[in-house]
N, C-alpha and C positions, 0 to 999 in steps of 0.2 A: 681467546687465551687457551693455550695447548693443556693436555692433564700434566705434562712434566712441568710447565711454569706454574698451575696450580698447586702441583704438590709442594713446590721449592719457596714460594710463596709462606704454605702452611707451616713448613720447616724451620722458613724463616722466623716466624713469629712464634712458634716454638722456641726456638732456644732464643728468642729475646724471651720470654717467660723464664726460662730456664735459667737465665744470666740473671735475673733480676734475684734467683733465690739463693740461698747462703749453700756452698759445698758441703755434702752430704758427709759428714767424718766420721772414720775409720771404728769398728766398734772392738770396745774395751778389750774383747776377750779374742781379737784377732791377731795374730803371733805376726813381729815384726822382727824380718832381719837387719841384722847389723850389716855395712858395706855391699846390701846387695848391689850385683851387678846391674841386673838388668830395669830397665825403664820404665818407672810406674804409668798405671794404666790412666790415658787419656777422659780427663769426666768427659760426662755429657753436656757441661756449659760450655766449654773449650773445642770441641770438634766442631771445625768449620765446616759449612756447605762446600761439597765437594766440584771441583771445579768440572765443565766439560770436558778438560782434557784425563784429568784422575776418572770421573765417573763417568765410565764407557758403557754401553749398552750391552755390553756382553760380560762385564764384574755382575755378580752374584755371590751374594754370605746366606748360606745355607745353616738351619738349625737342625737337631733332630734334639727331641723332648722327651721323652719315655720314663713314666712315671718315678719322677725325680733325678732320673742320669739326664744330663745336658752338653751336647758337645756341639762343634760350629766348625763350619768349613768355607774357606772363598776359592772363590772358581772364577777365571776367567777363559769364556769360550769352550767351559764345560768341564774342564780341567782343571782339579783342584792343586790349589798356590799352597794355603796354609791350613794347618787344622787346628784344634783347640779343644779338650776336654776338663770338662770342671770337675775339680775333684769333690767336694760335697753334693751332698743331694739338692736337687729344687724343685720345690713343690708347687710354688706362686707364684705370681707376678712381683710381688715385691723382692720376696728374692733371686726371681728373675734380673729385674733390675740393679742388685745389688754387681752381679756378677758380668753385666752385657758390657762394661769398659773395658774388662781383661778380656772377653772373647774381642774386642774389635782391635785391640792393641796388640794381643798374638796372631790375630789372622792377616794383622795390617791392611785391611778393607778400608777401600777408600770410596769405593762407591755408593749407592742409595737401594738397590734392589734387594730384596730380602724373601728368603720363601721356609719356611716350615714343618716338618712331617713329626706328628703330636700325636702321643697317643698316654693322657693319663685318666683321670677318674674324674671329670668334670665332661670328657670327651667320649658321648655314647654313642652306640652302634648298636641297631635294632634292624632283624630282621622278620620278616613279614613274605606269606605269599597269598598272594593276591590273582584275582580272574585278569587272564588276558584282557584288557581296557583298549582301548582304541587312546592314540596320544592325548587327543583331547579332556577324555573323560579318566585318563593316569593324573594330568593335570591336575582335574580337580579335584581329583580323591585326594592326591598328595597334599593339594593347597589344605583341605578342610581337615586333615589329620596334623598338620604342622602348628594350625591352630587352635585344635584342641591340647595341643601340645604346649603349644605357646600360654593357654590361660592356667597350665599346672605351675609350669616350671618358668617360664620369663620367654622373653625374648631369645631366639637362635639364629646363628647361620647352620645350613643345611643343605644338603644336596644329595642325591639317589643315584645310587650303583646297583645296576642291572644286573642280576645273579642267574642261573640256568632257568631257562622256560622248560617246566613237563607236561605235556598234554596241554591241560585248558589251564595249568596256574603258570604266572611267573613268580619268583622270587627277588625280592628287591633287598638292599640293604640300604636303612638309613644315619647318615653318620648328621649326627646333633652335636653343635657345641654353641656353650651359652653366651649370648652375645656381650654381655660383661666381661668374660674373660679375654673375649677378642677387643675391645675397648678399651679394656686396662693394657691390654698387649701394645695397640695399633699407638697407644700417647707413650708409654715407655723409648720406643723405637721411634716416636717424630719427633721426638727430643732429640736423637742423635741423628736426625735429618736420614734416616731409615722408611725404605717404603715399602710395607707386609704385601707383597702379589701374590702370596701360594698359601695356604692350609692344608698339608695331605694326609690323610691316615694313613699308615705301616702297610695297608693293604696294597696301595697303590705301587711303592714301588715291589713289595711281595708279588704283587702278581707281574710285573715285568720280570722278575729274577724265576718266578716257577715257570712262566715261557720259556726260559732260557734253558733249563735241567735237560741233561742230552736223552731222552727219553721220545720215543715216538710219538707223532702227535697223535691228540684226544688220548693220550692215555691220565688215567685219574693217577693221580698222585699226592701227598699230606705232606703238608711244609710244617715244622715247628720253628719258629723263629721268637727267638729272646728279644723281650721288651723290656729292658729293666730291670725289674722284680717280679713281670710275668711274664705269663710265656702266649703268642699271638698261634695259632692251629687253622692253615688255611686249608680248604679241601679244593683240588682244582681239576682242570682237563687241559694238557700243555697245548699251548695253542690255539685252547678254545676256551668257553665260558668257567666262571668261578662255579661252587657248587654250593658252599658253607661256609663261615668263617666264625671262629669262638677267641674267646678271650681267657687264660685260668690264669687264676690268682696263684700263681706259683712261681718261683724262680727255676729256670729249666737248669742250671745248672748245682745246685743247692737242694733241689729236692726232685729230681730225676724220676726216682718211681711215683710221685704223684702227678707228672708229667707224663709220665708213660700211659697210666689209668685212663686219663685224658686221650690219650690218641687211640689209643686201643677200643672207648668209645665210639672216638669219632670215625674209626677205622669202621666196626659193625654200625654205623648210624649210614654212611655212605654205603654198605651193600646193600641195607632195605631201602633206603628211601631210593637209593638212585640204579639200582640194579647190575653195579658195575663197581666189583673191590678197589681199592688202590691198590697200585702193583710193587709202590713204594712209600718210603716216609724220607723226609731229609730234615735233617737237623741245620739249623742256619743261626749258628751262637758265636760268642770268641772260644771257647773251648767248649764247643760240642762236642768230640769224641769222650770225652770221660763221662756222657749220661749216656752214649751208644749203647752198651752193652745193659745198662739198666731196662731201658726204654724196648729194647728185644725183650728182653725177657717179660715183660710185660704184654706186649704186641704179639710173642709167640715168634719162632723162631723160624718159619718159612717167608717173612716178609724182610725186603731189602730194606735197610737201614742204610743213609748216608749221612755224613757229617761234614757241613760247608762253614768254615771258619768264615763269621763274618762279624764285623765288629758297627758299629753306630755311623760311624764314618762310611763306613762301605754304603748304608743305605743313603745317604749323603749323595753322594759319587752317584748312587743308579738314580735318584732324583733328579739331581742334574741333567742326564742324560736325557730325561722326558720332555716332551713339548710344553711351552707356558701356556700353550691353547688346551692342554687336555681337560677333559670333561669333569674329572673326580677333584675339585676343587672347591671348598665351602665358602671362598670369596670372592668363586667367577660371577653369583650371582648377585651379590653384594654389589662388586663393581661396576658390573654393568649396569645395575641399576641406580648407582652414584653417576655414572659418566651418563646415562640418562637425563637424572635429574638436573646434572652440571648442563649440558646440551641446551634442557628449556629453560635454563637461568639462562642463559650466551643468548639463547633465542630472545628471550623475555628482555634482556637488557638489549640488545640491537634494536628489539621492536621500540625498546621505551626510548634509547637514543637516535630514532629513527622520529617519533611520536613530538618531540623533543627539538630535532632539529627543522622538521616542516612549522612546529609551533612558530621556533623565531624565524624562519622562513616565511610565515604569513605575517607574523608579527612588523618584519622588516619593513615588507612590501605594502603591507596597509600603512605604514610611517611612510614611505616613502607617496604613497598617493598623498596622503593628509597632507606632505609637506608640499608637494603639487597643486593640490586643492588651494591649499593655503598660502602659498604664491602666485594663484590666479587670481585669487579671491580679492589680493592686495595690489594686483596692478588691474582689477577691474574697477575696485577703488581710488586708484590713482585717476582713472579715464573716466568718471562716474557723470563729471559738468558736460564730458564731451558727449557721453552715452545719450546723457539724460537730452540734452540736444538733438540728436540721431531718432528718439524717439519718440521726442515732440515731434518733430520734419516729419516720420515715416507714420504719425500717426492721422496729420493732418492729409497728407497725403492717403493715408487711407478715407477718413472719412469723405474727401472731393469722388474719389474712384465711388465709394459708395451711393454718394449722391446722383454720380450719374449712372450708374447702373441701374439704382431706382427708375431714375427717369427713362432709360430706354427699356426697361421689362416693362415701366407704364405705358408709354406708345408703343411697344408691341404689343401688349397685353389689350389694348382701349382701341386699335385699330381693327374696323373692318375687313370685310376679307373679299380680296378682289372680281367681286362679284360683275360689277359694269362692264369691264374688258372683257371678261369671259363672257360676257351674254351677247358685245357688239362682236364679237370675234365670232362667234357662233353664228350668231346670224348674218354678218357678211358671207359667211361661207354659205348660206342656203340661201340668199337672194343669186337671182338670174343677171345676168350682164345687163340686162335693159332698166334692172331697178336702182335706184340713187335714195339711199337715206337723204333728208335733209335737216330732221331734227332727233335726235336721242336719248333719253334721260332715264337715269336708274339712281332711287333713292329708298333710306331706310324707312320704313314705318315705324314710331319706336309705339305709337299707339295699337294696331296690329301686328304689329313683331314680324315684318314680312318685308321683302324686295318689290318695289311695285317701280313699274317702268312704263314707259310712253315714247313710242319713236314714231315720226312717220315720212312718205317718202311718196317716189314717184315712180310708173312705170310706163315705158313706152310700148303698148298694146292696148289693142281693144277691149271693147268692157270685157266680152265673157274671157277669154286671155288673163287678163288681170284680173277678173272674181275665180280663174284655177289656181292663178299662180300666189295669189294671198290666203286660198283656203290649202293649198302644199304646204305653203309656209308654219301656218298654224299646225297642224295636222303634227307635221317633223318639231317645232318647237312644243308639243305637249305629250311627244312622244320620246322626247330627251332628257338627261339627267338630271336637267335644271325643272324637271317637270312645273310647265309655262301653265299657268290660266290666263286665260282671254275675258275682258270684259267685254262682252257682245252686245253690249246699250252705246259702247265708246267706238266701235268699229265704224268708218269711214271709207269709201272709194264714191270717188266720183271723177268726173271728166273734166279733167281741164279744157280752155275753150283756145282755139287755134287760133293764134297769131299772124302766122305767114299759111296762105293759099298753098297746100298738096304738104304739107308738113305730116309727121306720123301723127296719129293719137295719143296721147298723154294721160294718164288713169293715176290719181292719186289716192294715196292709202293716210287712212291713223289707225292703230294699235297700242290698246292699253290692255295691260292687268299685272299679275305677280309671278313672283317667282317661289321656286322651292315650296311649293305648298307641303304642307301636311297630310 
């Protein structure tokens, strides 16, 4: 949401307040004409929010407030349409309010923007000079002085105008106004769907207009400019910095030589402190020329006096003319620290309709599992006879697989290990072609825990022939892996006895003993 739809918002609900209360009636003692012409003024229940195409970004109702005189002007694109001057004095907000229907009904403003240059007795200016501070530590001088301030007097809006730097001091001015009065102000004017952007003290546009004096620049020059019922005394350097600015409780036109007293001070206050006369004074009233010739005589008669007819309106007009971004404003920092606040509300609500919509985002999706779950759930139930079948079958079937599994890890597990093959394998290879096994036996001892075997055979050679070629044999079989013992009480060779006349010899062998020994 934009600040313009928030304000229009606030506006709105304002004058629904406003409608709900009885019209405020006319008091006793206020003179009514008979057959007047023109068009009584518009209340503030009754003026509608102004549409986008009436309430242009460039419509402005200017005020200017000067202790009791009140006058208003609208400008569109900078340029004033209509003006308006109240003829009694106003001192307060309430009588402010009595009076703000005839300024909108003479100025015919139809738009929301509104800005103000105020200068009466609730509206103070202090000045102070202070050591050159680095920004940081102006900061918090200021913050800690605004405070102490704040626990005499109440709450203020406030803001710091930069005055001439001399040597090691600056000079600052601070304009304080009480924040009740800008509260009672800012609800008067959201009643008539009115939006306060500007608070400026007289100095502000004073000092664009002492720029402007045809005067070469940095030359110091004293502005006396009529405030009402007093009179405002700026000390300047055209072009360059402010120097001083005082307040007298005098009417510059009604009491002239006490006016005078006053600048003729401020005239010798400006050569000591700042080393550098005025070379002039200018009068800036509706009829300044008739205190002229007072105000010299006072001031002495080698100083230029000038008289610039200028009226409430005119400071109006040079307000207008200025940026809405300038610096010298008591509600720049107000604001922006509302459109701050408003920012982490925007923020704060996005995160919480963000927070918000993942909630029913999870919410959703875990309803949507449950409702999955729970339609599996019901046609596993529906399948439960056929299930429950499936896992009798696969269970019986498991326990047969188990069964024989047992069974062949038992006979691998209970079997021997190929010991017989390996020993006749072995020893076929180290018998000679002339020897024939004829009988072989290899079995376990389970009383000795041992391999014990018995082969025996025939060889066709002579004794000593056959007593080399059976003690080789032995020899290589107890010198092999199978490391062989020989029972040598069981060992046998003898001669077999011939058959057939001129036949070979024939030498029979037995061998016993074990295997693998220890």
């Amino acid at each position: 949401m934009s600040d313009q739809d928030e304000i229009s918002r606030l506006l709105a609900e304002a004058a629904a307040l406003t409608e709900a209360e009885p019209n405020r009636t006319q008091p006793s003692d206020t003179p009514v004409a008979d057959g007047d012409s023109k068009a009584a003024p518009v209340p503030a229940s009754v003026r509608k929010i102004p549409s986008r195409q009436s309430a242009r970004n460039n419509d402005a109702l200017g005020f200017v407030w000067f202790n009791g005189s009140l006058h208003a002007a609208a400008f569109r694109r900078q340029k004033m349409t209509k003006s308006w001057s109240c003829s009694t004095p106003i001192r307060t907000v309430a009588e402010f309010e009595t009076v703000l229907d005839d300024a909108l009904t003479e100025t015919e403003f139809a738009g929301t923007e509104t800005f103000l240059v105020l200068e009466n007795e609730v509206f103070m200016h202090q000045a102070d000079d202070i050591p050159v501070f680095s920004e940081g530590v102006l900061r918090s001088y200021l913050k800690n002085r605004i405070q102490r301030h704040e626990q005499e007097h109440g709450r203020v809006l406030w803001v710091m105008q930069p005055l001439i730097t001399m040597k090691q001091e600056q000079s600052i001015l601070l304009h304080l106004l009480p924040r009740s009065f800008y509260d009672d102000l800012h609800r008067v004017l959201l009643k008539r769907h009115l939006d306060l952007t500007r608070i400026l003290p007289l100095i502000v546009p004073l000092q664009y207009e002492l720029n402007r004096i045809p005067a070469e620049k940095n030359t110091t020059v004293i502005v006396a400019a009529e405030v009402g019922t007093s009179t405002s005394v700026l000390a300047g350097r055209v072009g360059g910095p402010l120097l001083f600015s005082r307040t007298i409780l005098a009417d510059l036109n009604r009491e002239p030589g006490r006016v005078g007293v006053e600048v003729n001070r401020s005239l010798l206050y400006t050569k000591q402190h700042f080393e550098n006369a005025a070379s002039s004074i200018w009068l800036m009233a509706q009829s300044g020329s008739a205190a002229t010739a007072e105000i010299k005589t006072k001031c002495g008669g080698g100083k230029k006096i000038e008289s610039l007819p200028t009226t409430p309106i005119d400071w109006l007009q040079t307000t207008a003319k200025l940026s809405p971004q300038q610096p010298i404003n008591l509600l720049s920092r107000y604001l922006k620290a509302k459109q701050r606040n408003q920012f982490i509300r925007v923020g704060f609500l996005i995160v919480v309709w963000l927070g918000l919509a993942l909630m029913f985002s999870n919410l959703y999706h875990t309803s949507s599992e449950w409702s999955a779950e729970h339609d599996r759930l019901s046609s596993l139930r529906t399948r439960e006879p056929e299930l429950q079948a499936d896992r009798d079958r696969l269970d019986l079937r498991n326990r047969t697989i188990e069964r024989n599994q047992n069974f062949v890890n038992r006979v691998n597990n209970d079997r021997l290990p190929p010991v017989p093959s390996r020993l006749l394998g072995f020893v076929s290879g180290l018998l000679p072609e002339s020897a024939r096994l004829i009988e072989f036996n290899v079995r376990w001892d389970s009383e000795a825990l041992a391999w014990a075997f018995q082969f025996s055979g025939s060889i066709e050679a002579d004794d000593e022939t056959a007593h080399a070629l059976i003690a080789g044999l032995q020899s290589e079989l107890a010198k092999s892996p199978l490391r062989v013992r020989f029972n040598e009480n069981a060992r046998v060779l003898v001669a077999a006895p011939l058959t057939t006349p001129g036949a070979p010899e024939i030498q029979r062998f037995n061998l016993e003993g074990v295997l693998l020994e220890k």
